[in-house]
Structures are given as structure tokens and as C-alpha cells.
C-alpha positions in Angstrom: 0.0 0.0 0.0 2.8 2.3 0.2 3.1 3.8 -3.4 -0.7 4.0 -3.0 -0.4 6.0 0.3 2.3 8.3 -1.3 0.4 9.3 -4.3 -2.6 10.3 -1.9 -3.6 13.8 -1.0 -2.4 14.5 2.9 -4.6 17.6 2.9 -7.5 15.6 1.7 -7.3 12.4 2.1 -5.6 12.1 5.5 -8.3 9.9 7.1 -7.8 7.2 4.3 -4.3 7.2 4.6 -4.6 6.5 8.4 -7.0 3.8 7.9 -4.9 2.1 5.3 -2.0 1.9 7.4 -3.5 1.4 10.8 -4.8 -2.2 9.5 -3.0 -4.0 7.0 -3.0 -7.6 6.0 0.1 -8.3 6.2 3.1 -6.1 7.4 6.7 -6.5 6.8 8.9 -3.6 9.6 11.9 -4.1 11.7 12.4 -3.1 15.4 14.5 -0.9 17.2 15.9 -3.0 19.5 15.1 -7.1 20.7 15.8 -8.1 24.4 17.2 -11.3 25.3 13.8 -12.2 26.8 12.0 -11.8 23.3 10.9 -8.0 23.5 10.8 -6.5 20.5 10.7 -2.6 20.7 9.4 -0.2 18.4 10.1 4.0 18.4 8.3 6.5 16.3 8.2 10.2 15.6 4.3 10.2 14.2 3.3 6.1 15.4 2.0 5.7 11.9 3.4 2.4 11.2 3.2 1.0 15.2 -0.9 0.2 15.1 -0.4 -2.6 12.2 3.0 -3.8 14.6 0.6 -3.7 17.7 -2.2 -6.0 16.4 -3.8 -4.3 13.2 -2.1 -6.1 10.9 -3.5 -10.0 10.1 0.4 -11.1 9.6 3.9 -9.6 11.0 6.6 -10.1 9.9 9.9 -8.4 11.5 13.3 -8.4 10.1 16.1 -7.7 12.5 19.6 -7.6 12.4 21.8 -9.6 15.0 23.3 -6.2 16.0 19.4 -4.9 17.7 19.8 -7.5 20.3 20.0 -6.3 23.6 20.0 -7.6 27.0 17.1 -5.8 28.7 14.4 -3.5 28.2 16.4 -0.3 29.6 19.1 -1.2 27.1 16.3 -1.2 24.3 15.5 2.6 25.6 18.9 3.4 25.6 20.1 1.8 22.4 17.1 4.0 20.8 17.7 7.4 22.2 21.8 6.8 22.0 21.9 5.6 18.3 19.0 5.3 16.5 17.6 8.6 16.9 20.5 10.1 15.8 21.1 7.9 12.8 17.3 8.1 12.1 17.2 12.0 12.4 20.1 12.5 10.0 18.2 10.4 7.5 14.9 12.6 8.3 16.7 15.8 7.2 18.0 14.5 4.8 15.0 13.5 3.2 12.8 15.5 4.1 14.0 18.3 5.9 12.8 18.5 9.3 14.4 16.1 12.1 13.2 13.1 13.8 12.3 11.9 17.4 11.0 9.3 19.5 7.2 10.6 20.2 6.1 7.0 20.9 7.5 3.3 21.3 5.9 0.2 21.6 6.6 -2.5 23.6 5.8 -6.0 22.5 6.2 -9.2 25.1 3.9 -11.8 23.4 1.9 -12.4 20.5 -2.3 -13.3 21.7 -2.8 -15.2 18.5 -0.9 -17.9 18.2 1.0 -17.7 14.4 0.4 -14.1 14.1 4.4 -12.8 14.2 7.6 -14.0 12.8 10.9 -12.7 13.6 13.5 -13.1 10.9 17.0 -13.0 13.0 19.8 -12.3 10.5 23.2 -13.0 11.4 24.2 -9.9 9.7 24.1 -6.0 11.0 21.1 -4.6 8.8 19.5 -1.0 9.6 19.8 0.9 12.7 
């Protein structure tokens, strides 16, 4: 849906756009950060994308690189204020001018439908 969402109208078709991306079928994201105990955690400047992570979406699918593990949750936090943000706001005005920040993160522990998320582990650093 995302070549569909960016050709949309944000000044009048912003309700759509929500809706489209608050419930996908299926969606394919990575996370911020994983803790040892199986947290994955998730920060956003505008939370679009976290209410198809949080259960919206049918399907999940999360792609994470070996480097987002972490030990705890207070690493997680850390680990997103101390080098994601950063990384993530010089991509933000880089592309589009104004910077980033971390107005929201979610916290998933489990999955209540059995089947409903897969995490892809790579073995390689990917992202930030």
C-alpha cells in the first residue's frame, strides 16, 4: 500500500491514509531494538506504522539484524535514544528536511494469537 499511500492527498485524504495503514493484511517492519527475553521494541516520531505492529495487521513479519539484540528493556530505551535517533534524524533531514524523534515506542512481550508474528534473525548488522 505504500506507493498507493504516497500518491494520496495528505490535505484531503488524511483519514484514508490512516486507515490504510492502521490495519493492513500483512506487514513486513523491523524493530528498534530485541531483548534477550524476546521484547521487541518499536520508536516512532508520528506512530504511523506501530498500530499494524501492535495487532492491526492480520500477519507480522519483523526483520532484525543480530546487532538490535540487547539484554534488557532499559538497554532497548537506551540503544534507541543513543543511536538510533540520531542515525534516524540525520536520514529525516536528509529527506525531508525536518528532524526526527522518539514521540512513541511500543513494547511488544507476546503475541495473543498464536502464528500471528515472525521474527527473521539475520546473522548480519542490517539497519539501525
Amino acid at each position: 500500500i505504500k506507493p498507493r499511500i504516497l500518491a494520496m492527498d495528505r490535505a484531503t485524504q488524511m483519514d484514508e491514509i490512516r486507515r490504510l495503514t492502521a490495519s493492513p493484511d500483512v506487514i513486513v517492519n523491523s524493530v528498534n531494538a530485541v531483548t534477550e527475553t524476546g521484547s521487541l521494541v518499536i520508536a516512532s516520531g508520528s506512530g504511523s506504522q506501530l498500530p499494524g505492529n501492535a495487532g492491526g495487521a492480520a500477519r507480522a513479519i519483523w526483520i532484525v539484524g543480530a546487532q538490535k539484540v540487547v539484554p534488557d528493556l532499559g538497554t532497548a530505551l537506551r540503544r534507541i535514544e543513543d543511536h538510533c535517533l540520531p542515525l534516524e534524524n540525520a536520514r529525516a533531514m536528509e529527506s525531508y528536511g525536518w528532524p526526527s524523534a522518539v514521540n512513541r515506542i511500543l513494547i511488544l512481550n507476546a503475541e495473543h494469537q498464536s502464528g500471528r508474528g515472525t521474527v527473521l534473525l539475520l546473522r548480519e548488522a542490517i539497519g539501525f
